[in-house]
N, C-alpha and C positions, 0 to 999 in steps of 0.2 A: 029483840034478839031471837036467831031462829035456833028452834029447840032443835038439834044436831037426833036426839033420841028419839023424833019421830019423820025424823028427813034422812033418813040413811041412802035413798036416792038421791037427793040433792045431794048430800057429802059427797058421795062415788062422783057427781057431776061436778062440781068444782073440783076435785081432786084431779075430771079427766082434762078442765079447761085449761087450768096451770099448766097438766103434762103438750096439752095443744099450742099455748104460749111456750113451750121452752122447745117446740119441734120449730114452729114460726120463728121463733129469735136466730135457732141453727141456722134453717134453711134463707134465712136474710143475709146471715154472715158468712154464708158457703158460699151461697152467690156476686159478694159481693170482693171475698176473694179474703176474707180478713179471719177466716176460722176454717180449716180444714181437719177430717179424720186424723187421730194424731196413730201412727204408725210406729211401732218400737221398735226393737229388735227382735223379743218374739214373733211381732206379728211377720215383719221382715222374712224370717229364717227361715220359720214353721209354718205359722199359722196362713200366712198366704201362698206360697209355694204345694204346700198339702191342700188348698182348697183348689187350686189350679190342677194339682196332679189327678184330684177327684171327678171337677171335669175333662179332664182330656183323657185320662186311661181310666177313669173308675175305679180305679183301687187309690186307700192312702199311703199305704208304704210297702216295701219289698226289701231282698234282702240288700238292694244296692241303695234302700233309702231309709236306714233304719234310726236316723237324726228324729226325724216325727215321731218315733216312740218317747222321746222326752215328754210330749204333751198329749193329754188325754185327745179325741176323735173328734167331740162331740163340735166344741166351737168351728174347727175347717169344713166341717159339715153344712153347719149354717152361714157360713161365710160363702161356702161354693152353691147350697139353695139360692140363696141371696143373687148373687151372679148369676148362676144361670135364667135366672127369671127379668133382672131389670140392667144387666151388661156389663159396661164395662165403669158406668160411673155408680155402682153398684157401695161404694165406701159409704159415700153418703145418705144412703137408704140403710146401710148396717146402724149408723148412728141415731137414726129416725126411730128404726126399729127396736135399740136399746132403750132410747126415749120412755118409748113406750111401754117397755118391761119395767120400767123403772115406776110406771104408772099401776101396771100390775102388784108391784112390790106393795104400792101405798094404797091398793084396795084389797089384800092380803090384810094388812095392818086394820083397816076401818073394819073389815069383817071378824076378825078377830078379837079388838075391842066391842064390837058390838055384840058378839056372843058369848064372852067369856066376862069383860070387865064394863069399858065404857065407848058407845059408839061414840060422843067425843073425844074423848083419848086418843082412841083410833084414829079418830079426823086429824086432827092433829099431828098427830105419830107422820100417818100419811103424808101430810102438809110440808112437814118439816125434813121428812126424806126425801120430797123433790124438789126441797131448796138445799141442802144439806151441799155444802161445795166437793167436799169430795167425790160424791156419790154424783154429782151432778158434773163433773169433770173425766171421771171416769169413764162416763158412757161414751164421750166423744172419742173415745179410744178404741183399738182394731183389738180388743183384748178380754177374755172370757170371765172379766169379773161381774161384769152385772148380769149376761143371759145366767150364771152361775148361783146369784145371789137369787133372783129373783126363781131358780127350780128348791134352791134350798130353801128359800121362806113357804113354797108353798106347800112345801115337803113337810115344814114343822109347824107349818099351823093346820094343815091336815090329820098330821100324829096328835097334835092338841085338841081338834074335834073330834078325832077318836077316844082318847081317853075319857071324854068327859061323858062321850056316850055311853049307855048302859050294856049295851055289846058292840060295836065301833071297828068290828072286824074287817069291814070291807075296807071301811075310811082308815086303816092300820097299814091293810093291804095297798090302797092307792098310796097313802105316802111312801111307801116302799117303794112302788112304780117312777113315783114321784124323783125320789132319791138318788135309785140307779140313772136315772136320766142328768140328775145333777153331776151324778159319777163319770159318766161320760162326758159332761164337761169339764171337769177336772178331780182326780179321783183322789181329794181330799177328805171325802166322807166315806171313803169303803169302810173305816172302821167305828163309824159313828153309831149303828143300828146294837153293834155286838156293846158301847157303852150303857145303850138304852133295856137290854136285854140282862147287863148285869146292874144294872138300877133298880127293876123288874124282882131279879134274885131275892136283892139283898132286901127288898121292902116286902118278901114273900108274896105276892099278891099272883094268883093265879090266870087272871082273864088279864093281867099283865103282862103277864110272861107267855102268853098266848099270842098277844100282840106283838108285841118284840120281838119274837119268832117269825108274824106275818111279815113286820118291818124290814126284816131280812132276808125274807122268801122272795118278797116284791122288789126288793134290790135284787138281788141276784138273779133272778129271772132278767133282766133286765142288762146286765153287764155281763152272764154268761157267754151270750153271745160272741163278746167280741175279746173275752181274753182266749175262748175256743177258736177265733179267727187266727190270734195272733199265733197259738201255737201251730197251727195249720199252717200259716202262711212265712211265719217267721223262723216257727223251729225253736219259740222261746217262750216261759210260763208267763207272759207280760198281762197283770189284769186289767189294767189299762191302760199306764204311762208307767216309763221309766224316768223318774225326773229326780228321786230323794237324795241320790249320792250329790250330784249337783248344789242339791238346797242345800244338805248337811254340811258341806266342805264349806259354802259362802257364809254361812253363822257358822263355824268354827273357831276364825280371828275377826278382831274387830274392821281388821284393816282390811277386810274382803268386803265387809257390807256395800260398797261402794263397786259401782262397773270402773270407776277409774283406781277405785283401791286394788282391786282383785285381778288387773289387768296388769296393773304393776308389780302385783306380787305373787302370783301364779308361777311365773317362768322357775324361780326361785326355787321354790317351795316344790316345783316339780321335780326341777335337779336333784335339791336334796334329800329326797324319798330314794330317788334312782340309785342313789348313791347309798342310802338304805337297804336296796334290794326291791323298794317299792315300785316298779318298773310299770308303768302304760300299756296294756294290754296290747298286743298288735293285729287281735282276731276281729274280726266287723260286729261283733254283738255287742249290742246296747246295755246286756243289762252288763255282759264283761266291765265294760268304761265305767256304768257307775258304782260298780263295787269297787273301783280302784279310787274314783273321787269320794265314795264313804272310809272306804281305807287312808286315806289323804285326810280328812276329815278326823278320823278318828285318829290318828297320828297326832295329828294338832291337839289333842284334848290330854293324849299320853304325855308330849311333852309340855303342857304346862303343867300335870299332876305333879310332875317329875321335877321340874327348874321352879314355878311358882304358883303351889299347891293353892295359896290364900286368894289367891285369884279367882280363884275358880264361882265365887261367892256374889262380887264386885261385876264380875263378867255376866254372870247372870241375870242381877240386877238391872245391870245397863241394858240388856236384852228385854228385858219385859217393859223398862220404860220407852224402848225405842222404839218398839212394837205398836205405840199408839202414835207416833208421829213419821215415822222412819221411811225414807224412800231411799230409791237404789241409785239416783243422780245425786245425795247428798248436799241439795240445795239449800242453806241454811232458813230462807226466806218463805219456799215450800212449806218447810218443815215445821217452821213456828204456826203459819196457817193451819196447818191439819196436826198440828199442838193444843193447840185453840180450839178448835171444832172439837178434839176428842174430849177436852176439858170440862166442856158442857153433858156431852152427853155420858160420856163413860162412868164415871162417878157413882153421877146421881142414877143411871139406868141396874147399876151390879147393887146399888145400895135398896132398891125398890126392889128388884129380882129378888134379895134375901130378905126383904118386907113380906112381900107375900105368902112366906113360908107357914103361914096361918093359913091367910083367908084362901090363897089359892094355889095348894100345897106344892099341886101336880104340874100347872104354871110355872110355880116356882124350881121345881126340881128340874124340869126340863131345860127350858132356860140355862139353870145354872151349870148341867151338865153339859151343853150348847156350846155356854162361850168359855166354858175350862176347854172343850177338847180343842177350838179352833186359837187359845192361845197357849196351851201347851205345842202344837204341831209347831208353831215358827217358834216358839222358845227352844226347841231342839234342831232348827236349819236357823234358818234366814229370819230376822226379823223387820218386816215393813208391815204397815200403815193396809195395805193391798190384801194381807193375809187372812185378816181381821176383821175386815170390810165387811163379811157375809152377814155376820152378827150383829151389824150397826143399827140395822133397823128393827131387832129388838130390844136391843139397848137403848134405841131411840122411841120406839113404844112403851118400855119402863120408866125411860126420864121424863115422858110426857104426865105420867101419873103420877109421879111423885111431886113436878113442878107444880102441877094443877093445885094438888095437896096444899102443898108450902106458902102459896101465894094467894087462892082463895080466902078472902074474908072470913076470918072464926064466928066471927058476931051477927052476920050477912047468910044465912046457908043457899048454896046455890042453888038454882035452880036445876029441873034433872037433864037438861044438859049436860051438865059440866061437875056433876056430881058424880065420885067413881063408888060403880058397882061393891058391892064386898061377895059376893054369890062366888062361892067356890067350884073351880074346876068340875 
């Protein structure tokens, strides 16, 4: 058996040959006409149009194109790089190059395990996240979750060699860098730094709260920029996307979760606000419309306080479990798959995260602070499967350790392979 804890090269190298086998299997099936770039409606609307507009005029939006303000900058950025360097069959070079970040992601994880816990684990971890079907499905899509996933992992396992450092200042400061760059691909994490900052607080720890503070210095350096654009250009405080009224109204009912729910039940729902006095803005600003769909949204929350208060409990509920399977075409068959896949990992990943609340305190707390904020954020809009996804591959580095645990031989002790570290943070 090869000891994984002195081939940390070797590991990175099988981890890059898999990611090289799953670029070869695409580019077989692209060619042969039986797998294409899968294209959605975002990408359709926004994401392709804004990376077009980027080439041909250099700017992303104006005041006659202020639909793009829905989604953060960063993804039609790389879409339109991407294009102008390899043309016009440039989809399938996007997918290649997800591939690849997806490779990134699982040598994040092997470096991680190997400096903090267990360079097997890591291997592992890695392994399993680029077979992982979701994560592996995803990338062949026109869609900013995995360049997304893979700036936020290196964002938190940079924060994580920082802390462990004994000053970590700078490495505090790049995840920050780190971060804002994630932020610009979708600015779900602008308020993750200010959780890490009151974690900091409340544990008193001084050269913590120093960090936390760079964590958010190196953000915002970073997405200054372009909420300073938008006011320039647009005339509005946009820090990077205008999209929450949107989320917030489609988890509102259940009957929205769905593009063919919410397409049916929209018309309605819009009448009867009107009829409210809730009326649809008629001025061109972005953030106007979606104060009127969080208005809309929050309407929906008054009336069921109102008609059926007990609901409110039950609806919840349903939300957070749907949250680990849930897609927005409501495919039942979909869904039981990435029902299944979350079954495995989820669990066992939140139940080792609060394992380590010993040996590796700081691991642990980070972590747990991690994947509270990314499933509290769609437990207040939309709950999908998609949301969630960033956090998978620590949740999938956690289940790795704790399966290891459970299934190694008690009587047998492993060899140091496969033997997890206890050496705290």
């Amino acid at each position: 058996m090869i000891d994984l804890t002195r081939s940390g090269g070797l590991a990175a190298l099988t981890l890059s040959c898999i990611t090289a086998c799953k670029v070869a299997v695409f580019l077989v099936l692209c060619s042969s006409g039986l797998q294409r770039p899968y294209v959605g409606d975002n990408a359709a609307n926004i994401y392709l149009p804004a990376a077009n507009r980027l080439l041909t005029t250099g700017t992303f939006n104006d005041s006659g194109s202020l639909m793009y303000s829905s989604q953060a900058p960063g993804y039609p950025v790389f879409l339109a790089l991407t294009k102008a360097f390899f043309g016009e069959r440039y989809l399938a070079v996007v997918v290649c190059l997800q591939i690849l970040v997806d490779n990134c992601v699982a040598l994040l994880l092997l470096a991680l395990g190997k400096r903090v816990t267990s360079i097997a684990a890591g291997f592992w971890a890695g392994v399993l996240w680029l077979v992982f079907p979701p994560a592996v499905v995803i990338s062949t899509w026109i869609t900013s979750e995995t360049l997304f996933t893979a700036l936020l992992v290196l964002s938190i396992v940079v924060w994580i060699f920082g802390l462990a450092a004994p000053r970590g200042l700078r490495l505090s400061f790049a995840a920050g860098l780190a971060l804002g760059v994630a932020s610009l691909i979708r600015g779900t994490t602008l308020l993750l730094p200010v959780g890490f900052f009151a974690m900091a607080c409340l544990r008193g720890v001084s050269k913590g709260l120093v960090k936390s503070a760079l964590l958010l210095l190196g953000m915002c350096l970073v997405v200054a920029p372009w909420t300073l654009r938008n006011l320039k250009v647009l005339g509005e405080p946009i820090v990077v996307q205008t999209g929450f009224g949107s989320f917030f109204l489609q988890g509102s009912r259940s009957e929205y979760f769905t593009i063919r729910g919410k397409l049916g039940a929209y018309p309605n729902l819009v009448r009867e606000a009107a009829q409210d006095g809730l009326v649809k803005p008629t001025d061109a600003k972005a953030t106007s419309h979606q104060r009127w769909l969080l208005s809309l949204g929050l309407r929906n929350y008054r009336l069921r306080m109102e008609q059926e208060p007990w609901s409110l409990l039950p609806f919840a509920a349903w939300k957070f479990g749907r949250l680990w399977y849930g897609t927005e075409n409501g495919l039942a068959h979909r869904q039981t798959v990435l029902g299944l896949c979350s079954l495995l990992i989820v669990p066992a990943g939140a139940l080792q995260i609060w394992r380590w609340r010993r040996s590796h305190a700081q691991l642990s707390m980070t972590l747990s602070l991690l994947v509270l904020y990314f499933v509290l954020i769609p437990l207040v809009g939309l709950p999908e499967l998609r949301y969630v996804m960033p956090v998978y591959p620590f949740l999938t580095f956690a289940a790795v350790h704790l399966y290891a645990e459970l299934f190694a031989p008690s009587q047998n002790p492993q060899p140091a392979s496969v033997v997890l570290s206890s050496k705290a943070v």
